[in-house]
Backbone as ProteinMPNN parsed JSONL, in Angstrom:
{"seq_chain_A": "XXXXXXXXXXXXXXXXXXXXXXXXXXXXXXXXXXXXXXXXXXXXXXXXXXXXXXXXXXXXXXXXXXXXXXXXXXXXXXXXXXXXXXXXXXXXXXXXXXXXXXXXXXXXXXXXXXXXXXXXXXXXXXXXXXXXXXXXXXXXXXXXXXXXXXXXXXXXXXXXXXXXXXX", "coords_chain_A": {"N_chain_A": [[-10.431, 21.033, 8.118], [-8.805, 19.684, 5.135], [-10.319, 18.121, 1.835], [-8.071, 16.539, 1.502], [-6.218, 15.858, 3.786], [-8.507, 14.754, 4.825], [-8.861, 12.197, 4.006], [-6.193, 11.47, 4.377], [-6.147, 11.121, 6.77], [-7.973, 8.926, 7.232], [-6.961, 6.605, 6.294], [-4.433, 6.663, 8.468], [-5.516, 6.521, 10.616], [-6.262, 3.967, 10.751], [-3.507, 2.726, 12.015], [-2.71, 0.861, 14.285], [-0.804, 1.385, 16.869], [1.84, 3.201, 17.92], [4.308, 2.754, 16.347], [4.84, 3.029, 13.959], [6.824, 2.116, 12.219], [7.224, -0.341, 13.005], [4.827, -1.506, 12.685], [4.107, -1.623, 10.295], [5.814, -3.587, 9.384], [4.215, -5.849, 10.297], [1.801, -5.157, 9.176], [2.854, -6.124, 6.741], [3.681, -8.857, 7.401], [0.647, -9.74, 8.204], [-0.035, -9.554, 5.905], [0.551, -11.121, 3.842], [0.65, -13.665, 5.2], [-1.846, -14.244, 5.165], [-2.342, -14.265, 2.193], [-1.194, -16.71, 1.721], [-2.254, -18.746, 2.626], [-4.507, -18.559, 0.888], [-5.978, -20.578, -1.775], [-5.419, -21.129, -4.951], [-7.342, -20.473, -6.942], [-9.065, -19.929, -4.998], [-8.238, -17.284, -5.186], [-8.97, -15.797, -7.263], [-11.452, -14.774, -6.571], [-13.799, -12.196, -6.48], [-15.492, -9.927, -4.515], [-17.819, -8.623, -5.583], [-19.789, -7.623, -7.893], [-17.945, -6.028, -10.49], [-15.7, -5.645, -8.809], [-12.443, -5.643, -7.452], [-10.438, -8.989, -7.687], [-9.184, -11.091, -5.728], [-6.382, -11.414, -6.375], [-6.153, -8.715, -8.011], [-6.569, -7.06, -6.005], [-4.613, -7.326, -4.231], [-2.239, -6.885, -6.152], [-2.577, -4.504, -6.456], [-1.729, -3.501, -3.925], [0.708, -3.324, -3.733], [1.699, -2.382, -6.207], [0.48, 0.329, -5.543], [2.216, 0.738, -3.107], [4.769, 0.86, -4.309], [4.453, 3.211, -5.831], [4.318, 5.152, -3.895], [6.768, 4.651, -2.482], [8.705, 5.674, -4.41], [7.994, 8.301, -4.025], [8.277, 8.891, -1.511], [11.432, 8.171, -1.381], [12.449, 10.102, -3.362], [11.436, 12.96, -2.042], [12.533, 12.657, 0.556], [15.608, 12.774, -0.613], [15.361, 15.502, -1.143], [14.289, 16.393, -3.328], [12.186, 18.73, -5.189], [10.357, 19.13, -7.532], [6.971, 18.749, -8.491], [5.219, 15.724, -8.1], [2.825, 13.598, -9.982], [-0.187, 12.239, -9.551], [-1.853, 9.349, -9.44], [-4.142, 6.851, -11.156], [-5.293, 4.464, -9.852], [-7.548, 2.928, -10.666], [-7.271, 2.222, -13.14], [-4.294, 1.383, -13.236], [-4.705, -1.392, -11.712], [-7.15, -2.004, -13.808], [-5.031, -2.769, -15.823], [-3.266, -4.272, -15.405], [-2.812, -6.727, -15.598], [-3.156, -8.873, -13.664], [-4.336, -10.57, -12.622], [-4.084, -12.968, -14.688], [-1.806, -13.879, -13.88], [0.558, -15.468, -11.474], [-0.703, -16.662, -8.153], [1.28, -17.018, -6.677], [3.48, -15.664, -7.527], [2.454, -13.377, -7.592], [2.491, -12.878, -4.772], [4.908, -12.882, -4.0], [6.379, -10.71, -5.074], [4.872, -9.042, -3.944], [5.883, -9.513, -0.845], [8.427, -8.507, -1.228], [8.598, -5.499, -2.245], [7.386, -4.753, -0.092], [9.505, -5.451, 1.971], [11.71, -3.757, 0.926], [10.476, -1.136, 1.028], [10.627, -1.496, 4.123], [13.285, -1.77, 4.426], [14.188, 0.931, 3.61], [12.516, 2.846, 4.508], [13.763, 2.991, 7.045], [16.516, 3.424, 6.704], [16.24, 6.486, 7.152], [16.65, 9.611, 8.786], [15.588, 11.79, 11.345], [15.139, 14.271, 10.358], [15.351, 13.546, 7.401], [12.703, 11.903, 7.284], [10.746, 13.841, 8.204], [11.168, 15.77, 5.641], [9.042, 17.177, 3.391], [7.202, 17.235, 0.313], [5.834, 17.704, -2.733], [2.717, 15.896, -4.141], [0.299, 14.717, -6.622], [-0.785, 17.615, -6.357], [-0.618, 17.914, -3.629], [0.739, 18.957, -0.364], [2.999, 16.987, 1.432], [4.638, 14.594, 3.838], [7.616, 12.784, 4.087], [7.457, 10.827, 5.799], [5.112, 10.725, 6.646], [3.53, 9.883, 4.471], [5.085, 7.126, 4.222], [3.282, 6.259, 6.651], [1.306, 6.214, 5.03], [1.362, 4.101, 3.935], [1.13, 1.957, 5.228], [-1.416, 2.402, 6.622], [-2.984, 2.556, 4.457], [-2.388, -0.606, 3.591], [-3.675, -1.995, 6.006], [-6.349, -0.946, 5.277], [-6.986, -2.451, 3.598], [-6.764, -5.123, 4.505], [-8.571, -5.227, 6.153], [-10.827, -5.104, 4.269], [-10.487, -7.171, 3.185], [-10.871, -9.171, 4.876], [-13.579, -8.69, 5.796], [-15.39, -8.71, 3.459], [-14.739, -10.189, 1.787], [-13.287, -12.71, 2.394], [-15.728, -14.026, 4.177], [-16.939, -15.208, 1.903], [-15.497, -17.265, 0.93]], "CA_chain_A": [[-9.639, 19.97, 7.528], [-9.044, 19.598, 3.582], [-10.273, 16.812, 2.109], [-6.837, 15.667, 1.681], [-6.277, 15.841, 5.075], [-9.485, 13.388, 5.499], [-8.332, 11.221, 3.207], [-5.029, 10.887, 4.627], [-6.318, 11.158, 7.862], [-8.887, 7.714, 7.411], [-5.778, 5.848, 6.513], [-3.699, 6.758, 9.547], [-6.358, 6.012, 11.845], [-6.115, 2.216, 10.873], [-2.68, 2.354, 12.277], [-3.117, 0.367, 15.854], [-0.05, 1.728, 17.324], [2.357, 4.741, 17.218], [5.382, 2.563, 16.207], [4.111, 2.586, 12.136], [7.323, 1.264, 11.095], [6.679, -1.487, 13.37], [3.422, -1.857, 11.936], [4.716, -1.532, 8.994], [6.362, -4.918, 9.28], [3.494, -6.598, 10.827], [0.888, -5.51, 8.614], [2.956, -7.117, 5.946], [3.552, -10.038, 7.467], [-0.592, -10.398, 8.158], [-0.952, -9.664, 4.317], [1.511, -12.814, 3.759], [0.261, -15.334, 5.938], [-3.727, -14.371, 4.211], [-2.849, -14.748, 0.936], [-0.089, -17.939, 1.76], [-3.643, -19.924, 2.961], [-5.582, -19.043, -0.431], [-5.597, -21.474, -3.093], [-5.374, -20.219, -6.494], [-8.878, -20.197, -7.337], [-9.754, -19.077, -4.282], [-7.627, -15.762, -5.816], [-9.488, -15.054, -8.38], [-12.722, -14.422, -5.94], [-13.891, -10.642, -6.196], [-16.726, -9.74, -3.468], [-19.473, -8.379, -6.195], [-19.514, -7.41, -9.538], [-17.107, -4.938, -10.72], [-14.735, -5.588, -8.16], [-11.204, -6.387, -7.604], [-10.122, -9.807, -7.391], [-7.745, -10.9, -4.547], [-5.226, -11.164, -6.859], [-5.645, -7.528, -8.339], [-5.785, -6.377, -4.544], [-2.755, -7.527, -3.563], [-1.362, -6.19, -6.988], [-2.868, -2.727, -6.013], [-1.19, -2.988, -2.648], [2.452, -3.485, -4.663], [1.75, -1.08, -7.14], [0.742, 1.854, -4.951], [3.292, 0.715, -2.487], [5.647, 1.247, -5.037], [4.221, 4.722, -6.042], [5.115, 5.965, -2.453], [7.982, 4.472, -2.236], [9.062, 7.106, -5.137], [7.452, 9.72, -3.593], [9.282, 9.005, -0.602], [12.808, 8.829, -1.907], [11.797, 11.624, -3.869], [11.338, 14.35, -0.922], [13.776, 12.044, 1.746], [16.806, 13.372, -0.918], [15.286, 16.782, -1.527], [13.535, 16.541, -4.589], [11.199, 20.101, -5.181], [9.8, 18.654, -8.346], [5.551, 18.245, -7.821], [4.981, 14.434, -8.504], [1.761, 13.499, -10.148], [-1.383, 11.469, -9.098], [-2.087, 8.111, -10.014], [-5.094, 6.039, -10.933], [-5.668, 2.913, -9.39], [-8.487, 1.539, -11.203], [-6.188, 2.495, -14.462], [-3.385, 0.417, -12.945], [-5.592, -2.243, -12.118], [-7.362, -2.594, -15.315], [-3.881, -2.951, -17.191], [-2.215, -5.556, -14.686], [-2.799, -8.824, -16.189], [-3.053, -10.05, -12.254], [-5.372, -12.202, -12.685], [-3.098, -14.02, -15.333], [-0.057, -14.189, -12.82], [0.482, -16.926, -10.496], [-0.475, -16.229, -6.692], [2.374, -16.949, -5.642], [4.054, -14.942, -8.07], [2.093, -12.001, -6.692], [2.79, -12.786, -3.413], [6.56, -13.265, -4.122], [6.296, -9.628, -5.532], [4.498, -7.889, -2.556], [7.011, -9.539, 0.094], [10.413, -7.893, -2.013], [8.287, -4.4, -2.397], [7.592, -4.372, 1.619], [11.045, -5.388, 2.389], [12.337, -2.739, 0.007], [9.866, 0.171, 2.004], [11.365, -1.689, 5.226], [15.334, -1.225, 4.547], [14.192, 2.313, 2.913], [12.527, 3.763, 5.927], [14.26, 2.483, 8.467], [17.79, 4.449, 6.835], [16.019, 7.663, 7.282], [16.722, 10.214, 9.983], [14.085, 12.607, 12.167], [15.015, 15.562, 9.079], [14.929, 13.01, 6.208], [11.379, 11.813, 7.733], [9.994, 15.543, 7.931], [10.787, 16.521, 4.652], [8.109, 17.64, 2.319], [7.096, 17.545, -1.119], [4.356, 17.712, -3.227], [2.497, 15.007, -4.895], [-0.512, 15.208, -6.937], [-0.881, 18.486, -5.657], [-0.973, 18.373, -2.122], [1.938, 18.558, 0.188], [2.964, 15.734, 2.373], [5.652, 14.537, 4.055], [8.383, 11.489, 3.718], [7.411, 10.005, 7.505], [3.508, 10.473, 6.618], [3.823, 8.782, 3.204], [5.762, 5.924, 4.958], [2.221, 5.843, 7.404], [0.111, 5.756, 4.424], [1.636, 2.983, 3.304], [0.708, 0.943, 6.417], [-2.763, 2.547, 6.814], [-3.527, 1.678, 3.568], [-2.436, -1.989, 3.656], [-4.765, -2.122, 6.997], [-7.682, -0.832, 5.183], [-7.469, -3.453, 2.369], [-6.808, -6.231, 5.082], [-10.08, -4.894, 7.012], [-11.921, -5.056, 3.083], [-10.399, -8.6, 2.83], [-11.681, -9.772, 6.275], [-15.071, -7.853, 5.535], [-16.224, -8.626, 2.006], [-13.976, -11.687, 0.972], [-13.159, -14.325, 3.39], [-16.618, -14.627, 4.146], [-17.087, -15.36, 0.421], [-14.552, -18.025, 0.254]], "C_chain_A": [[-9.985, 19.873, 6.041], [-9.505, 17.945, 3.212], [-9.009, 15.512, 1.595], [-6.648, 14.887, 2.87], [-6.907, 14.873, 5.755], [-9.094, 12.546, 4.595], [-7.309, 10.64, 3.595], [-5.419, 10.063, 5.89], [-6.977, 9.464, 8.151], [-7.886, 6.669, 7.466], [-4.667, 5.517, 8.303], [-4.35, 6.702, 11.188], [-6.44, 4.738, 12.097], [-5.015, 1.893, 11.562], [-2.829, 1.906, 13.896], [-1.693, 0.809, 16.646], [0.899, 3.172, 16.982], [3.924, 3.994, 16.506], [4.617, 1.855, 14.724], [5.659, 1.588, 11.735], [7.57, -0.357, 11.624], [5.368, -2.051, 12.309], [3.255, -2.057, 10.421], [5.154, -2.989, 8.271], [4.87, -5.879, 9.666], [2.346, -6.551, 9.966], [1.664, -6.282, 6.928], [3.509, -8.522, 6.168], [2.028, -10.761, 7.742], [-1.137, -10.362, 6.559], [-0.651, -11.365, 3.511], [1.022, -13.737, 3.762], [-1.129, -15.184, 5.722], [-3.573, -15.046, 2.932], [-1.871, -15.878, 1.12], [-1.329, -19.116, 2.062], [-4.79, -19.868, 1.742], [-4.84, -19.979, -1.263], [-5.56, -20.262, -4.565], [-6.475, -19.725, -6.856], [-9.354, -19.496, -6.022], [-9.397, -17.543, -4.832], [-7.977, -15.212, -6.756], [-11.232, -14.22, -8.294], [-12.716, -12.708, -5.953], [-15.396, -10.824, -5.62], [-18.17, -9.671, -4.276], [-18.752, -7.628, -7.718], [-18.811, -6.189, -9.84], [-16.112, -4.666, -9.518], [-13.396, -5.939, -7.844], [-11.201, -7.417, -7.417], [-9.046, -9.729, -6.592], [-6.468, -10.922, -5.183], [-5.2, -9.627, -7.472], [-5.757, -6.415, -7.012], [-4.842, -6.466, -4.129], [-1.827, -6.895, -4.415], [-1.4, -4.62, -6.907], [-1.833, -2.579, -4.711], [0.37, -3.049, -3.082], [2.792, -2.154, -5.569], [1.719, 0.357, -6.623], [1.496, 2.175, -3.705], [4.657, 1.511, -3.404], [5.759, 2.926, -5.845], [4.903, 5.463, -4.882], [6.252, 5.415, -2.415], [8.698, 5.423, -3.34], [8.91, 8.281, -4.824], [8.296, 9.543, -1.97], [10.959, 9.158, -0.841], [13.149, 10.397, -2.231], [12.096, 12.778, -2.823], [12.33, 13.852, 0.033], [14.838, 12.968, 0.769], [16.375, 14.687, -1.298], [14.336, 17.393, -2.443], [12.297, 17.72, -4.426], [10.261, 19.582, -6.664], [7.917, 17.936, -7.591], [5.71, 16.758, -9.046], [3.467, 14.489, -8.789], [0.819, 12.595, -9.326], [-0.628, 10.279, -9.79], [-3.408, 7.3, -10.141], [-4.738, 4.95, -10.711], [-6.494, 2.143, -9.929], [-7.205, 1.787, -12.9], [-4.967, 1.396, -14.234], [-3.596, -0.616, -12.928], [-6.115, -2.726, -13.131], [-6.022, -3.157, -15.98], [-2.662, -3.787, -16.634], [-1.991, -6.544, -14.791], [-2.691, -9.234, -14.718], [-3.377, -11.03, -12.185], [-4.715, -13.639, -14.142], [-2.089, -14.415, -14.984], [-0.562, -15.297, -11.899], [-0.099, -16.139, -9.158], [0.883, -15.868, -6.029], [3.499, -15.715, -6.272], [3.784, -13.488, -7.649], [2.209, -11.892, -5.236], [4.551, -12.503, -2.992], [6.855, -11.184, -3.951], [5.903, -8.789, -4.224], [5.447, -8.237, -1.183], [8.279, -8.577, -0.454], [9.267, -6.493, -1.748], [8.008, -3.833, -0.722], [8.299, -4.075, 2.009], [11.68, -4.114, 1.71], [11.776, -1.289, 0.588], [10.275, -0.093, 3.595], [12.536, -0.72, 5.524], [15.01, 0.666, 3.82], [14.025, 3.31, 3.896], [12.735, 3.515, 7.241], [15.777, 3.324, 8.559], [17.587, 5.482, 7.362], [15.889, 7.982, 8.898], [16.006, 10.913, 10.638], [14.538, 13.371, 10.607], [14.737, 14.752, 7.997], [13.065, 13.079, 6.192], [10.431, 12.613, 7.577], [10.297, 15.997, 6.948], [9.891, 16.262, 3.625], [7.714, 17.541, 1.076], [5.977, 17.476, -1.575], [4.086, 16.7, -4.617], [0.663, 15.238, -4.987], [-1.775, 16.419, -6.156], [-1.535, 18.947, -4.449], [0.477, 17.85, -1.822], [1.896, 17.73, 0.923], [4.765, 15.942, 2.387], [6.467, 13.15, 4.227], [7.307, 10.265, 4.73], [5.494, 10.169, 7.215], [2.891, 9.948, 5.249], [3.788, 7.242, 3.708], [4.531, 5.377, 5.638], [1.198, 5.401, 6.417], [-0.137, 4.475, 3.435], [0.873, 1.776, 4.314], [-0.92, 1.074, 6.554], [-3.603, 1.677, 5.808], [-3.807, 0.124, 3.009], [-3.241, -2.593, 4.887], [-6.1, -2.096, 6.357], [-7.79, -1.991, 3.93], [-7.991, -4.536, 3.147], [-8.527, -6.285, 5.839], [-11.287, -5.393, 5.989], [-12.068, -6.799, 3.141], [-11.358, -9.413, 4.088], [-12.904, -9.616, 6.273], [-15.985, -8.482, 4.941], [-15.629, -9.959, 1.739], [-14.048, -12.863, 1.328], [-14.712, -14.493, 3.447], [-17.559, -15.353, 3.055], [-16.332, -16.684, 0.014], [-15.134, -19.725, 0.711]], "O_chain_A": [[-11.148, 19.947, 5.644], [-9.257, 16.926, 3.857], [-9.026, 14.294, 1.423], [-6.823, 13.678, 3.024], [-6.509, 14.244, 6.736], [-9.259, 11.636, 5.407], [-7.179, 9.437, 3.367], [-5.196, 8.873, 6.114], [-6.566, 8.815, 9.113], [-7.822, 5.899, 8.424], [-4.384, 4.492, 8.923], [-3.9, 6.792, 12.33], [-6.626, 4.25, 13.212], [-5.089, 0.734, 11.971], [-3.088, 2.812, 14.689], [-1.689, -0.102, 17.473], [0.711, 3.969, 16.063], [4.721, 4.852, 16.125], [4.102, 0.762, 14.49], [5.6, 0.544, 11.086], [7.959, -1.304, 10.94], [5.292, -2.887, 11.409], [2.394, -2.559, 9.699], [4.954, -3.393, 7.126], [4.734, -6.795, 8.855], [1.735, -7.608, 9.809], [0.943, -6.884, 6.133], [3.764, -9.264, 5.22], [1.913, -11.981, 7.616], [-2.155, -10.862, 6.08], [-1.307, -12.245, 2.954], [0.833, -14.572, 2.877], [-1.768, -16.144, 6.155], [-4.237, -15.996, 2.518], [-1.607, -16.056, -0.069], [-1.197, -20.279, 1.681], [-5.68, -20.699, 1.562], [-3.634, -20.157, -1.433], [-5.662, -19.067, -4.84], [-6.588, -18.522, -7.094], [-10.039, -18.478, -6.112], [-10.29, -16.697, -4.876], [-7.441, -14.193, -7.191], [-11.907, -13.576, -9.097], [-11.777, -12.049, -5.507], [-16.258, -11.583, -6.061], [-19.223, -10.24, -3.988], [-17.673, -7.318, -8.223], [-19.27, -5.199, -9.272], [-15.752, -3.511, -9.289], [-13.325, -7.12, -8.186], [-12.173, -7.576, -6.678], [-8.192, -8.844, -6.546], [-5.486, -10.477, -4.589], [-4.052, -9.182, -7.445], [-5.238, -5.3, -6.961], [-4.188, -5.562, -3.609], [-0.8, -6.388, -3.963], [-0.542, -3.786, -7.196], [-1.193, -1.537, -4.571], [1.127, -2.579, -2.232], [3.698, -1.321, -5.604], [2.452, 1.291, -6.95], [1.575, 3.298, -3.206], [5.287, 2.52, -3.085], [6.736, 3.553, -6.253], [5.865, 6.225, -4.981], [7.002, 6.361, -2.175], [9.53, 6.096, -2.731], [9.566, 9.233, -5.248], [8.934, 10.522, -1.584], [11.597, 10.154, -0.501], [13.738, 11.343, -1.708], [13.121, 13.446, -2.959], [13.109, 14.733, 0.4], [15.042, 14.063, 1.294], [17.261, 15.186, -1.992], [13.768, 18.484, -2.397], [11.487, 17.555, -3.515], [9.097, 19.94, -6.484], [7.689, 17.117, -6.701], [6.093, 16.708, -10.215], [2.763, 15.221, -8.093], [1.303, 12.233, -8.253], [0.456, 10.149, -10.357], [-3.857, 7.022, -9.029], [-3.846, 4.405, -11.361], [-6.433, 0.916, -9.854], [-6.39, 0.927, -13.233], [-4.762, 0.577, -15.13], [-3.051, -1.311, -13.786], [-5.73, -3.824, -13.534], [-6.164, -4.12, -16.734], [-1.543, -3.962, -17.115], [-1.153, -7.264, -14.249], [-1.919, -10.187, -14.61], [-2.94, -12.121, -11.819], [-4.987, -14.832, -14.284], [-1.405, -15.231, -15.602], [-1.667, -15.797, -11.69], [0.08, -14.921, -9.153], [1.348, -14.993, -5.298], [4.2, -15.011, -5.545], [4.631, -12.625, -7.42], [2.018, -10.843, -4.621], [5.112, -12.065, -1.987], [7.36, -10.579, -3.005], [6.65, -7.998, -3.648], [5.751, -7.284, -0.466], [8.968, -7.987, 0.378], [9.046, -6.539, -0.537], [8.363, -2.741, -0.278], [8.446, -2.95, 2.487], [12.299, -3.469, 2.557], [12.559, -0.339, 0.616], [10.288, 0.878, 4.351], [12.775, 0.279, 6.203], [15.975, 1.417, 3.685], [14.772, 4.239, 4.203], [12.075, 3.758, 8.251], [16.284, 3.768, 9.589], [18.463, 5.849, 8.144], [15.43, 7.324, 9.831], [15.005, 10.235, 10.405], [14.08, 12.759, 9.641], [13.735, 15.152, 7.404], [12.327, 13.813, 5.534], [9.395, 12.35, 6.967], [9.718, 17.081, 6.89], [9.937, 15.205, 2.994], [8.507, 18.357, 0.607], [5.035, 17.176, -0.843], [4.744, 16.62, -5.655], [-0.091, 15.655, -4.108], [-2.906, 16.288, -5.69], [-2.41, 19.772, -4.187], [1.174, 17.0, -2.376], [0.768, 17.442, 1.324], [5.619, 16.596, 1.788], [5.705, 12.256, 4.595], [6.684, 9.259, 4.391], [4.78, 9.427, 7.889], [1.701, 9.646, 5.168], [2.87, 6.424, 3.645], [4.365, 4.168, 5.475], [0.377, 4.516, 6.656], [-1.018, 4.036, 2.697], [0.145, 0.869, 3.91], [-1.64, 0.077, 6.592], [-4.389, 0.74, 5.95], [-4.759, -0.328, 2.373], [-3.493, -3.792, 4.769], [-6.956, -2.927, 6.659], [-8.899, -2.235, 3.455], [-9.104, -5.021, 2.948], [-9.329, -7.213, 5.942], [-12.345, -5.89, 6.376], [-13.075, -7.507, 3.145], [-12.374, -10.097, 3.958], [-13.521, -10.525, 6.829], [-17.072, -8.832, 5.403], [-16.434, -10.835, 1.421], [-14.633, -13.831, 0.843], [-15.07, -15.276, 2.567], [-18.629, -15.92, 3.277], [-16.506, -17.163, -1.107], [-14.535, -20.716, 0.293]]}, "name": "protein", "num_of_chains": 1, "seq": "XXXXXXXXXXXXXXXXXXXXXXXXXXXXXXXXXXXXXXXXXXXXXXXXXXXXXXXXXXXXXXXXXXXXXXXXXXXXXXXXXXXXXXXXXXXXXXXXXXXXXXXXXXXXXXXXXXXXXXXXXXXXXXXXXXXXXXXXXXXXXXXXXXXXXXXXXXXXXXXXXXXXXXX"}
């Protein structure tokens, strides 16, 4: 196994069922109804020093939602073009989150869900299976779509972990 492969792979192990785009929905409605019970200040709590705040987690989970969701379109209509990487702490650093409202970031990650909802829910078994390559490794539409879900699992797991008990 590459360590793409494990990388992807850690993600798609968080998924508790085989119906992801179920899960899909559900883990953003448990991201919702977490941050709909912080206060404001509670949102500005980060676990330990040099760490995200809950507001630039939730903006990470928007932002690199929104990366795949390009990279899915992307290969769903065909696209042969290799897509690049992305940093995350780079994105992070340069988000002003922590100067946005909560709710404003919460507003934001409901529409970007919904929007990976109605997106992969059009797609057909061939859309799903096709391919492309993003910061150079191949992948595919329908295992994109999973790492969207995995990944919003493993934050929720960080949040439950490291945070709440902090609050």
């Amino acid at each position: 196994m590459t360590d793409f492969q494990k990388y992807v792979q850690r993600y798609l192990d968080n998924i508790p069922s085989e119906d992801w785009l179920e899960e899909l929905k559900i883990s953003g409605e448990k991201t919702a109804d977490l941050y709909s019970k912080l206060s404001e200040e509670q949102s500005h709590l980060a676990y330990d020093e040099g760490k995200w705040t809950l507001k630039e987690l939730l903006l990470h989970l928007s932002d690199t939602e929104r990366v795949f969701q390009y990279r899915i379109l992307a290969f769903a209509r065909g696209d042969q073009n290799e897509l690049p990487g992305f940093d995350e702490e780079l994105y992070a650093k340069n988000s002003f989150a922590n100067a946005r409202s909560l709710q404003s970031l919460l507003e934001e990650y409901k529409l970007i869900r919904k929007s990976s909802q109605i997106l992969l829910e059009t797609f057909n078994t061939a859309a799903l299976s096709n391919i492309g390559t993003a910061n150079g490794n191949q992948i595919s539409v329908e295992t994109i779509g999973k790492l969207i879900v995995g990944h919003n699992i493993h934050h929720l797991n960080i949040i439950e972990e490291r945070y709440l008990p902090n609050l």
